[in-house]
C-alpha positions, 0 to 999 in steps of 0.5 A: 537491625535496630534492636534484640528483644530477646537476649542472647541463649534465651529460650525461644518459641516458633513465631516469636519475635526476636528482634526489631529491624529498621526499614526505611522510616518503620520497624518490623519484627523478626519472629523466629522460624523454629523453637530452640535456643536464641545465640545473636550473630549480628550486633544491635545498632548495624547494618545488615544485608537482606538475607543475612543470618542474624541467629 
């Protein structure tokens, strides 16, 4: 994961973009499938494995 757009306990809307993940040499966003309140479970800067809860 490259990066948060949103900071952690934020106010988060269905379909919003959450965070920027690296694969291979492009970014893609993560939107959020629900609306609610963001809490990060995996730190900016890592690696994670597909699948992986992140929020």
């Amino acid at each position: 994961m490259e990066r948060w757009l949103v900071e952690d306990g934020a106010v988060v809307r269905e379909g919003e973009a959450l965070a920027a993940a690296r694969i291979g040499n492009a970014l893609h966003d993560i939107v959020s499938s629900a609306s609610g309140h963001l809490a990060w479970m995996a730190p900016a800067g890592g690696l994670i494995d597909p699948g992986c809860i992140i929020a």
